[in-house]
C-alpha positions in Angstrom: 53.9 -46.3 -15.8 55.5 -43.9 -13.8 55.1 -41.3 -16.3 51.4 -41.8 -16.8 51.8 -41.5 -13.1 53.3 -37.7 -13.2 51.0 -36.5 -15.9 47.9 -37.5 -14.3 48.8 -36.1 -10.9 48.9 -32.5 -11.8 45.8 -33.3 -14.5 43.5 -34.6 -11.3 44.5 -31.4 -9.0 43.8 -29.0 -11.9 40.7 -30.4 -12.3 40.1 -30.7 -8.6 40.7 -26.9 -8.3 38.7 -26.1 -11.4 35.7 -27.3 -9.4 36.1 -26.1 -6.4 36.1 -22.6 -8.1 33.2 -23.5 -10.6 31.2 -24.5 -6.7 32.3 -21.1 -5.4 31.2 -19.1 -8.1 27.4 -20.5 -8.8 24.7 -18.9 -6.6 22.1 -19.4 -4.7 19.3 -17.6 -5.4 17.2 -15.8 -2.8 13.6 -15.1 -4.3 11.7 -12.4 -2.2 8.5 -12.3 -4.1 7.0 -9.3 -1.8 7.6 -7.9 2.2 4.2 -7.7 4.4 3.7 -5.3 7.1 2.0 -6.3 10.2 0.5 -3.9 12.5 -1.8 -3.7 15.3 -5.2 -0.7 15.1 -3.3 1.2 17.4 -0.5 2.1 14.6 -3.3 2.4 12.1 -3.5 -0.8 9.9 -1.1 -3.1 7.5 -1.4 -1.1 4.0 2.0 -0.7 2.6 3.4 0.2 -0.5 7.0 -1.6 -0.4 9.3 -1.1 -3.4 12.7 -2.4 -2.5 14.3 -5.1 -0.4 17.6 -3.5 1.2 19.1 -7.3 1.7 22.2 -8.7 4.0 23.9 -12.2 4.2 25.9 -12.3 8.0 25.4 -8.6 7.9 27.3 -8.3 4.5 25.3 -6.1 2.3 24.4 -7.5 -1.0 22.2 -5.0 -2.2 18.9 -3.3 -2.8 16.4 -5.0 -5.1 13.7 -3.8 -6.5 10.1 -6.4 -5.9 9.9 -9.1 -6.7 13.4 -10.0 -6.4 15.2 -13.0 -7.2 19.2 -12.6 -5.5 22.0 -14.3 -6.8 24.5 -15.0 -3.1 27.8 -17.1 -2.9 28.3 -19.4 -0.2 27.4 -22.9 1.1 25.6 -24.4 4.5 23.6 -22.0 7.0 23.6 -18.3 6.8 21.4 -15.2 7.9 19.7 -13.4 5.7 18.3 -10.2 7.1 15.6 -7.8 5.0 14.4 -4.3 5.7 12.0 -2.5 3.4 12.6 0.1 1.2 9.9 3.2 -0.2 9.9 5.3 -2.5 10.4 8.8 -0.9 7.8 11.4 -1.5 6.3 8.5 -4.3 9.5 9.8 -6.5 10.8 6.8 -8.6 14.2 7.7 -8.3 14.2 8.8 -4.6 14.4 5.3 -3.0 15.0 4.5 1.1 15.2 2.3 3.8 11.8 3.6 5.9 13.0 4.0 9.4 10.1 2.8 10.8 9.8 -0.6 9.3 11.7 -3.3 11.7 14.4 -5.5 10.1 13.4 -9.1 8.8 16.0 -12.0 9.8 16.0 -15.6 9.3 18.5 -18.5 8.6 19.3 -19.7 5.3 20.9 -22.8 4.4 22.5 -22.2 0.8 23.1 -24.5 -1.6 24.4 -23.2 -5.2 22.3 -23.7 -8.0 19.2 -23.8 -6.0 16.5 -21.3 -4.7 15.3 -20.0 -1.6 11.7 -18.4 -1.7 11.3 -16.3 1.7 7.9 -14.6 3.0 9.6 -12.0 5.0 7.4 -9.6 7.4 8.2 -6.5 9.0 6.4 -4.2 11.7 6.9 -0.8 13.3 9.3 0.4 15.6 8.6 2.0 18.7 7.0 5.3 17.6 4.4 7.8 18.5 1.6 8.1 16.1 -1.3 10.3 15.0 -3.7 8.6 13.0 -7.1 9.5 10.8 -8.8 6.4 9.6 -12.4 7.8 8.8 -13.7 5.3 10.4 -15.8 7.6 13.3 -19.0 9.9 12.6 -16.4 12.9 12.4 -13.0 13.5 10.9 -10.0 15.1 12.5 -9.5 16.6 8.8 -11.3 19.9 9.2 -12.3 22.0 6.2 -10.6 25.2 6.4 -12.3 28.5 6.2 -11.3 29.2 2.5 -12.5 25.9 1.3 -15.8 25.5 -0.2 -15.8 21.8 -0.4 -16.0 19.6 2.6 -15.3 16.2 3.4 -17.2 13.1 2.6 -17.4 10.1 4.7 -17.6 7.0 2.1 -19.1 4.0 4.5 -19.8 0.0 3.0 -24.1 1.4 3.1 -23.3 4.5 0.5 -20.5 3.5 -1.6 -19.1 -0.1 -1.2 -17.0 0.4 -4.5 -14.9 3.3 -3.2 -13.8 1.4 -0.1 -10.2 0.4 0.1 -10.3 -2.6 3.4 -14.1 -2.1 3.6 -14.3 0.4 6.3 -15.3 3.9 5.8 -12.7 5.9 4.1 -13.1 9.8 3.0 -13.1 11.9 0.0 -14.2 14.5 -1.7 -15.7 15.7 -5.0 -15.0 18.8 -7.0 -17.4 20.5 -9.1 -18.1 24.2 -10.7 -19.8 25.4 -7.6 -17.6 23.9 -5.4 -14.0 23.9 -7.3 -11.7 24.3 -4.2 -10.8 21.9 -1.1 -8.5 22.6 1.9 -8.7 19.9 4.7 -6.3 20.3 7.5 -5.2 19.1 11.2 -5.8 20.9 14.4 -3.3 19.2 16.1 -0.7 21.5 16.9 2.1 18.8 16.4 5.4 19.1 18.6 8.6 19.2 17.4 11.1 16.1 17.4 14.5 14.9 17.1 14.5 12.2 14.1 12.6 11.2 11.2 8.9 11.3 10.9 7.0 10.7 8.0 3.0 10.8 6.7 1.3 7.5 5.0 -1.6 8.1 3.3 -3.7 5.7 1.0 -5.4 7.2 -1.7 -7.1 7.6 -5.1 -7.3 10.2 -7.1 -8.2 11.4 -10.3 -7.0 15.2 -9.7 -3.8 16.8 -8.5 -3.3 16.9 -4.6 -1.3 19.0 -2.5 0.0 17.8 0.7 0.9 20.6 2.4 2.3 21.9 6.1 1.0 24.3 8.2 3.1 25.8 11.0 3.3 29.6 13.3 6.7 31.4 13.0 8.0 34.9 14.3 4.0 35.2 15.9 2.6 34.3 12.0 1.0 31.6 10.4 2.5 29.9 7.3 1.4 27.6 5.3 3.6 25.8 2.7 3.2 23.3 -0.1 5.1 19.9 0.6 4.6 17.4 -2.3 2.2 17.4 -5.3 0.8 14.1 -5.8 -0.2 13.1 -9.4 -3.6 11.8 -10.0 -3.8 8.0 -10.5 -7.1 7.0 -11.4 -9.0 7.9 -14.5 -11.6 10.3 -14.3 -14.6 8.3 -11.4 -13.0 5.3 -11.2 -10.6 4.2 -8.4 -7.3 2.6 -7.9 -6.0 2.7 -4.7 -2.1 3.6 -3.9 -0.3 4.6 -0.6 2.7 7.8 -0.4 5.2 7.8 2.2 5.7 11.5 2.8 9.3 12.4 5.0 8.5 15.2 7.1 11.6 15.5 8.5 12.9 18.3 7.9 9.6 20.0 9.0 9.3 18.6 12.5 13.0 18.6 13.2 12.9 22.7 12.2 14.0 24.8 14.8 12.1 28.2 16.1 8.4 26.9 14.8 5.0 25.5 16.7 1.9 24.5 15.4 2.8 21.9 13.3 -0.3 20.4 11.4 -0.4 19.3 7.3 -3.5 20.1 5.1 -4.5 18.1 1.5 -5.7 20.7 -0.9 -7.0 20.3 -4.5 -8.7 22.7 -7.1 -10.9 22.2 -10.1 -9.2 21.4 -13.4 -10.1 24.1 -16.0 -12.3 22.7 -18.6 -13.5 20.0 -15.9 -17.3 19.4 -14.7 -16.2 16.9 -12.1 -13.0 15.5 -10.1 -12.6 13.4 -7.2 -10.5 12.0 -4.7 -10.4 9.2 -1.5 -8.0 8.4 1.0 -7.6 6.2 3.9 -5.0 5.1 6.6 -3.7 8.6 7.1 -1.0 8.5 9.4 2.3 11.1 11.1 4.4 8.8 12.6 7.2 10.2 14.6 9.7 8.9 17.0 8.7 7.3 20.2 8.5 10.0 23.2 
């Protein structure tokens, strides 16, 4: 008896230790199917084009993860998860960030491994300055420039409901033989800043784009491609997508004024017909 006694003893710890490491080792999983943005008119609108979830347990990073995600943590009772959002940066796949304007999603958590968690997590802006185009008003503050011979076109629900991204008026323009070039810029004269400041734009297009900035140095005026956007609709048809442009480096140069970006496009050789719409145009920037 007594030696049943010492075998078992050391048999029932092993096993006890066995599954207290087996419970610390099997996750819970955090499911993050998407992140939506609220914002107010006043920071131009809720479109978003989130990529990434940049996630934390108790501060603890445990990753970035592409959308949707589904996150394996370890641990047991009530913790805090926090979320910020991550973009792609200048719409390059591989060029992924945490967008500084985008505030930082918490809540608490209570794990239990082997189960799931499925959160709904929102984010909004932070204190920021912005300029925003929404085509929604009779004129634009895109202005054609003077070697453009293609204006803009305001697209409203009465002329062509099917172009329309949230149902308001959005703009665009179309590209033919006689008119093969466009060049639409800001008159804003911009300021420069300390910080990061990027453009949004929602758009669709079924031609290459040019985002481009415009800017006065040494008493002359430059004016500089910034990113090419691919086309991402088929030839007349539409498909909405949004580009988060960083224009840091731009605004934060020293010994420039006259800040203002232009969207440029020509003509395809061999083409009869190419078009483009956008929406939601915003320079956000950080809060003066």
């Amino acid at each position: 008896m007594h030696s049943m006694t010492r075998i078992l003893g050391p048999l029932a710890i092993l096993m006890s230790v066995t599954s207290c490491r087996k419970t610390e080792t099997v996750p819970t999983y955090i499911v993050v199917p998407r992140i939506e943005v609220q914002a107010t008119d006043a920071q131009g609108g809720n479109t978003s084009k989130i990529t990434e979830a940049w996630i934390t347990l108790d501060d603890r990073s445990v990753g970035v993860w592409e959308l949707p995600a589904r996150v394996p943590v370890i641990g047991d009772g009530t913790h805090t998860i926090g979320i910020d959002a991550g973009i792609r940066r200048n719409g390059a796949f591989d060029d992924r960030r945490r967008y500084p304007f985008y505030t930082t999603w918490q809540s608490m958590v209570e794990l239990s491994p082997a189960g799931s968690i499925e959160l709904a997590p929102t984010v909004g802006y932070q204190p920021a300055t912005f300029f925003l185009e929404r085509f929604n008003d009779a004129g634009s503050q895109l202005i054609r420039a003077a070697t453009s011979d293609t204006t803009l076109i305001l697209h409203s629900a009465s002329t062509a409901p099917e172009l329309l991204l949230d149902g308001s008026q959005c703009g665009g323009f179309v590209l033919e033989p006689a008119h093969s070039s466009v060049l639409l810029r800001t008159e804003q004269d911009l300021p420069g800043v300390s910080g990061p400041t990027y453009l949004e734009l929602d758009y669709s297009t079924d031609v290459q784009l040019t985002i481009g900035i415009e800017y006065v140095q040494d008493g002359s005026s430059w004016m500089d491609p910034w990113v090419v956007v691919v086309a991402n609709a088929s030839e007349g048809n539409v498909a909405w997508n949004k580009i988060y442009v960083d224009l840091t480096d731009f605004f934060n140069r020293q010994g420039i004024s006259g800040r203002d970006i232009y969207i440029a496009a020509q003509l395809p050789a061999g083409r009869s017909r190419a078009s483009a719409v956008f929406d939601n145009l915003k320079i956000i920037r950080p809060a003066s």
